[in-house]
DRENNUSE-773880 format. One record per residue: residue in one letter; x, y negated, z of N, C-alpha, C, O, CB in turn. Coordinates in pm, whole numbers, plus 50000, padded with zeros to 5 digits. Glycine has a CB too. Example, Ala and Ser with C-alpha at 12.3 -4.5 7.8 and 13.67 -1.06 7.14 Angstrom:
2
   rest   neast   nnorth     nup   caeast   canorth    caup   ceast   cnorth     cup   oeast   onorth     oup   cbeast   cbnorth    cbup
      A   51319    50569   50780    51230     50450   50780   51320    50330   50780   51424    50332   50846    51131     50447   50905
      S   51285    50225   50708    51367     50106   50714   51290    49997   50787   51341    49886   50804    51408     50060   50572
This chain:
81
   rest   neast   nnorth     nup   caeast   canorth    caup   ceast   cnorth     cup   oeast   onorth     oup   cbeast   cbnorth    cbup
      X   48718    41556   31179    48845     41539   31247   48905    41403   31212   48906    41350   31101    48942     41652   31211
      X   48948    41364   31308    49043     41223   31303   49153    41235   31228   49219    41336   31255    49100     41176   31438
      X   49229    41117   31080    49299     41146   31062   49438    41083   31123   49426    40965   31158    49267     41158   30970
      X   49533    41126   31135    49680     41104   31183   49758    41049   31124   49757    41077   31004    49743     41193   31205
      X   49863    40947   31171    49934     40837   31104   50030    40933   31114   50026    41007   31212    49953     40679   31161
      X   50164    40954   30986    50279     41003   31032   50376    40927   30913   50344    40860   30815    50278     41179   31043
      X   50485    40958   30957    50571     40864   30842   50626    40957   30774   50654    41068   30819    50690     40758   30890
      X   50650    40912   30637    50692     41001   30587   50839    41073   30620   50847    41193   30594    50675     40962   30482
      X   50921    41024   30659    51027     41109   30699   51017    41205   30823   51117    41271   30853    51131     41028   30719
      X   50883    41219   30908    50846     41317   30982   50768    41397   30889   50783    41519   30894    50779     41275   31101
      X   50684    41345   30801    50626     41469   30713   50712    41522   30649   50663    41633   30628    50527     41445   30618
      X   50852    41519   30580    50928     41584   30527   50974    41684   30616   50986    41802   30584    51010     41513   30476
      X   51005    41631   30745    51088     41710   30832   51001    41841   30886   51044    41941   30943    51141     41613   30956
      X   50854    41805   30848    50769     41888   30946   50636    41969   30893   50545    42029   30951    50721     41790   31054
      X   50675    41936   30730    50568     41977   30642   50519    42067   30632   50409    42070   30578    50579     41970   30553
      X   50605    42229   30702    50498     42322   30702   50392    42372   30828   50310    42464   30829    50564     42426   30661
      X   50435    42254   30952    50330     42244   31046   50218    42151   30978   50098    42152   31003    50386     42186   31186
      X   50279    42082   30899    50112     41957   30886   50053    42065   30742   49935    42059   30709    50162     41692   30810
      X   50135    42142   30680    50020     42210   30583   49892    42302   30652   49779    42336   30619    50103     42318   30482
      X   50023    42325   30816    49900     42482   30882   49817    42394   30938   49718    42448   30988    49959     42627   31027
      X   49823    42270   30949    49730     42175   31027   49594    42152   30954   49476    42142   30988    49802     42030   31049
      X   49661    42149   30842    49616     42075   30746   49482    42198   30681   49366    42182   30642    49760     42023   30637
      X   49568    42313   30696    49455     42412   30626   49337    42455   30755   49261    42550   30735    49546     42578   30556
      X   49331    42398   30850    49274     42389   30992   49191    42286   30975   49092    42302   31047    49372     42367   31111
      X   49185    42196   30920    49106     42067   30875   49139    41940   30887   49080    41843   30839    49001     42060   30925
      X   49268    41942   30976    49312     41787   31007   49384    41696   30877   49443    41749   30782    49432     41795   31137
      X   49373    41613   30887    49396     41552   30778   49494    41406   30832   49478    41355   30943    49244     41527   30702
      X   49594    41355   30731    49719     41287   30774   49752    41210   30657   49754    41247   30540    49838     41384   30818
      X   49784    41065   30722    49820     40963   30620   49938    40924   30625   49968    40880   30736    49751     40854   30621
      X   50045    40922   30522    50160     40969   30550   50225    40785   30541   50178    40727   30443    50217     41111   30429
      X   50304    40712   30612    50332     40591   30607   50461    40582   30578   50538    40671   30612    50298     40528   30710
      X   50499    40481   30517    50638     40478   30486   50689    40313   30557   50625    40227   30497    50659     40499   30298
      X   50771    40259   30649    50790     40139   30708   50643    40095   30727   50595    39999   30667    50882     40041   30623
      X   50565    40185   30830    50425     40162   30835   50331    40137   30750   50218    40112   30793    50408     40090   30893
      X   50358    40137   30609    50238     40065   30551   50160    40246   30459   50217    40338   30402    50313     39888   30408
      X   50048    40226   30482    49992     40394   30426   50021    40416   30256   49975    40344   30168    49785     40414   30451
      X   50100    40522   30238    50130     40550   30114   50043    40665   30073   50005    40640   29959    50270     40575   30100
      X   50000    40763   30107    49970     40896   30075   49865    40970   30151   49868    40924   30266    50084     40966   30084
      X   49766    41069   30141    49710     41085   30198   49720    41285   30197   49708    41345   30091    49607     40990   30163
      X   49744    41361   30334    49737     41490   30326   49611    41528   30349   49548    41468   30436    49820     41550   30402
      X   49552    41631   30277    49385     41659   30319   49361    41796   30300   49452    41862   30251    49267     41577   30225
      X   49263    41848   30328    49278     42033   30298   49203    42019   30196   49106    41944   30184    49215     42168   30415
      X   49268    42123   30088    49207     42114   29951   49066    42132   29966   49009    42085   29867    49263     42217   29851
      X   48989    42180   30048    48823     42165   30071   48752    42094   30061   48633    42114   30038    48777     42175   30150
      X   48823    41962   30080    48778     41874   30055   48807    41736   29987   48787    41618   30016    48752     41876   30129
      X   48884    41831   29845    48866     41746   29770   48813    41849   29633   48841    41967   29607    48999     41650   29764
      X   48709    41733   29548    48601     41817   29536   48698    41901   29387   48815    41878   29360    48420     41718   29509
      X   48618    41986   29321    48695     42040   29192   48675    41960   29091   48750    41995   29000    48658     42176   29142
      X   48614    41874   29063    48626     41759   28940   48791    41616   28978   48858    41553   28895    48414     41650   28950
      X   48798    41615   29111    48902     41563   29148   49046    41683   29151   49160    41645   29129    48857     41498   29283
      X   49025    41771   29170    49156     41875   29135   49180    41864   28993   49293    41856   28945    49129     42044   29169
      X   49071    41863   28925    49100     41929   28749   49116    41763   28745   49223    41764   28806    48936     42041   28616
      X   49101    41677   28731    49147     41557   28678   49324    41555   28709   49409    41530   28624    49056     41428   28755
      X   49349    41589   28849    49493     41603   28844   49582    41691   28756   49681    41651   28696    49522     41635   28955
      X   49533    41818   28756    49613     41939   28704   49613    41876   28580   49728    41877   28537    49552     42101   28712
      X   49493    41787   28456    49555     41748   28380   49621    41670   28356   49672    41650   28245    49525     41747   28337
      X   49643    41583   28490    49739     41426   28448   49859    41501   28497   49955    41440   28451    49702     41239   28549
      X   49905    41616   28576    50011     41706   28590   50075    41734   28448   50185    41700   28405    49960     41834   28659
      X   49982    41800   28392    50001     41855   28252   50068    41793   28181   50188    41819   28169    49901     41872   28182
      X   50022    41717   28131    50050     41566   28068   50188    41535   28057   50264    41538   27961    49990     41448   28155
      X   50210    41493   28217    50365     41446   28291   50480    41576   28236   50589    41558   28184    50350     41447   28512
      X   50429    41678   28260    50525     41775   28231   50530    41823   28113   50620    41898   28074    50517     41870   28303
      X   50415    41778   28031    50492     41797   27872   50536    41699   27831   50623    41713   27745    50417     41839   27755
      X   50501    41566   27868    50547     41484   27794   50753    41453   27845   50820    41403   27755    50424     41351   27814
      X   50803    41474   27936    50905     41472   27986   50953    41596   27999   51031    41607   28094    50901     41409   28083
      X   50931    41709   27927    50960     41849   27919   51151    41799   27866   51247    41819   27940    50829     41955   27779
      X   51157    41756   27771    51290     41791   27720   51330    41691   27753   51434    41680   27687    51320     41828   27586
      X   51316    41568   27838    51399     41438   27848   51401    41409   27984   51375    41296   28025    51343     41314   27768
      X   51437    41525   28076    51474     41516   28235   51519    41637   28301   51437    41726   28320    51356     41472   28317
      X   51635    41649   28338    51703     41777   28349   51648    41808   28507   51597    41731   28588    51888     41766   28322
      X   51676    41933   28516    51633     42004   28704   51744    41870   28790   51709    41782   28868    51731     42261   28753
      X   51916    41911   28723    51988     41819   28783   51929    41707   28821   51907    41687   28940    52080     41790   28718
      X   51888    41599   28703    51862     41470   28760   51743    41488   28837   51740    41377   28889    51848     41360   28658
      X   51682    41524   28864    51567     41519   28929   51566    41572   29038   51479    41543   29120    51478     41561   28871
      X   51710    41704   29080    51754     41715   29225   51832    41569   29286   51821    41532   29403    51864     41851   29234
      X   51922    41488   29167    51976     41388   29215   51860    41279   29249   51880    41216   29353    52080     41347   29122
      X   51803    41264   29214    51711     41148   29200   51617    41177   29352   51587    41084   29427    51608     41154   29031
      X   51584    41308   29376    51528     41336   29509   51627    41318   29639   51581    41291   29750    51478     41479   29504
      X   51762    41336   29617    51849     41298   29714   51846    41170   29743   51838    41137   29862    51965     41330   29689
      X   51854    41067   29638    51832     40939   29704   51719    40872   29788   51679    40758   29765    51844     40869   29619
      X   51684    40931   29861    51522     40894   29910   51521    41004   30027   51420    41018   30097    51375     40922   29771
């Protein structure tokens, strides 16, 4: 399948059509003032040595900033954007 240019402020607006899209096989590059930032893909195909490399750099992020970033700032910090 071909993938699809969308910007990101339509993928926010529209994210749980591009997930059902997405679990369908289409796949979407999300642009921000046109230039490609991000890429949506169905987890199928991305392989499990590329998942587990994330879940631990996830890990990581969230212990290491466990006690030095509140829910608050981080709802504020998502509002600006």
């Amino acid at each position: 399948m071909e993938q699809k240019a969308i910007s990101s402020f339509e993928a926010k607006t529209k994210l749980s059509s591009l997930l059902r899209e997405a679990e369908k096989g289409q796949e979407f590059v999300i642009t921000n003032h046109g230039k490609p930032i991000a890429k949506l893909v169905p987890l199928d195909s991305v392989s499990s040595t590329e998942w587990d490399l994330f879940l631990n750099f996830a890990k990581k992020i969230r212990n290491k900033n466990k006690e030095k970033v509140s829910i608050r700032s981080l709802i504020d910090d998502g509002r600006k954007y």
